[in-house]
N, C-alpha and C positions, 0 to 999 in steps of 0.2 A: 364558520371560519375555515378557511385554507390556508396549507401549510408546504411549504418545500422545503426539501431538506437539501439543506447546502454543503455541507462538509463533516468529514468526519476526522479530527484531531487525533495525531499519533505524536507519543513527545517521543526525541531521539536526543542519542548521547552526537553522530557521527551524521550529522547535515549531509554532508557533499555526499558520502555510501551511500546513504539511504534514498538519496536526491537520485544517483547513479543507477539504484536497483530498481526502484519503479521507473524511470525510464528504457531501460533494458528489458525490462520483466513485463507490461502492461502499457509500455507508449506513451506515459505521463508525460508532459512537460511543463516546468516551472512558467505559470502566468503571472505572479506579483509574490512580494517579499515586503515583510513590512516588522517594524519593529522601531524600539529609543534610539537617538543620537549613541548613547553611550556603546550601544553593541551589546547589552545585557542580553538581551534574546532578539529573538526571530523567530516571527510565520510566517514560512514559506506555504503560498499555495498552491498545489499541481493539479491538473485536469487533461483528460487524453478525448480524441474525438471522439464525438458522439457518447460520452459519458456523460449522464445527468449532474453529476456533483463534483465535487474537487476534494483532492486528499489536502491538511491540515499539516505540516509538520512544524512542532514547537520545540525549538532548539533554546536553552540557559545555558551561558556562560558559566564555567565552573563545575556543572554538574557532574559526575563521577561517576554517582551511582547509577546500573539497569534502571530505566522504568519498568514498571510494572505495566505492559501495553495488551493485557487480555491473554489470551489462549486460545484453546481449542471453544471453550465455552462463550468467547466474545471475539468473534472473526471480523475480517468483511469478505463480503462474495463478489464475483467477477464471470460476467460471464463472457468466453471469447469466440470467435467467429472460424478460428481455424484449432480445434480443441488436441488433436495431435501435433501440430505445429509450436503450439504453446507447451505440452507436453514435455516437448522435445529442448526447447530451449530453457526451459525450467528445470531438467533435468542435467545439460548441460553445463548450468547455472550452480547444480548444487543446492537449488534452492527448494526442494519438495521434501517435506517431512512426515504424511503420511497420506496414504493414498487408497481410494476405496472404490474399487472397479465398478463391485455391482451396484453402486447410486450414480456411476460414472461423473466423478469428480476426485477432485485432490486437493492438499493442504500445499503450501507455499510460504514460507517466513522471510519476512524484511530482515533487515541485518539489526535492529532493535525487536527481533521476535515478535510482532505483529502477524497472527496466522491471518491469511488469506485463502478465499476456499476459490477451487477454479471449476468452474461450470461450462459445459460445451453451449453454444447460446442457441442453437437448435433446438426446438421443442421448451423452449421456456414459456 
């Protein structure tokens, strides 16, 4: 059996932010949207070039509450091609929450707190 992995589902309270920050942050952009007539929810699903998979974001109506979208102990990783450049607009961004020289990478949070780890893609 073979298997590919196609996406990986993050539920968010704030669609459009979150939609904003991976495109800013990693070059995602929204390739399809799909959900009921009614508007009760939506998947949006993003993919940036040359990235094997697509990010999941599942929006409900009405929701209020944080999800719960993992931590430090359930990331996803990213590896990018200009690792100080990314560095810098991440930092810019606000968006780096912890950072750890000597394995040379860093943490990155979505505006629903989804850690993402950022990897130089050199030597992978």
């Amino acid at each position: 059996m073979a298997a590919t992995f196609l996406h990986r589902c993050t539920h968010v309270l704030d669609k459009e932010k979150t939609v904003a920050f991976y495109e800013q942050a990693l070059g995602f952009r929204v390739v399809r949207e799909m959900g009921p007539d009614d508007g009760s929810w939506t998947n949006t699903f993003m993919e940036a070039p040359g990235c094997p998979f697509q990010l999941e974001l599942t929006w409900n109506r009405g929701r209020v509450e944080p999800y719960d979208n993992g931590g430090p102990d359930q990331h996803i990783a990213f590896a990018v091609d200009d690792f100080d450049a990314a560095h810098a607009l991440h930092e810019e961004m606000g968006c780096i929450i912890r950072e750890n020289p000597a394995m040379g990478l860093y943490f990155i949070a979505d505006p629903e707190g989804q850690w993402i780890e950022i990897l130089p893609r050199e030597g992978r």
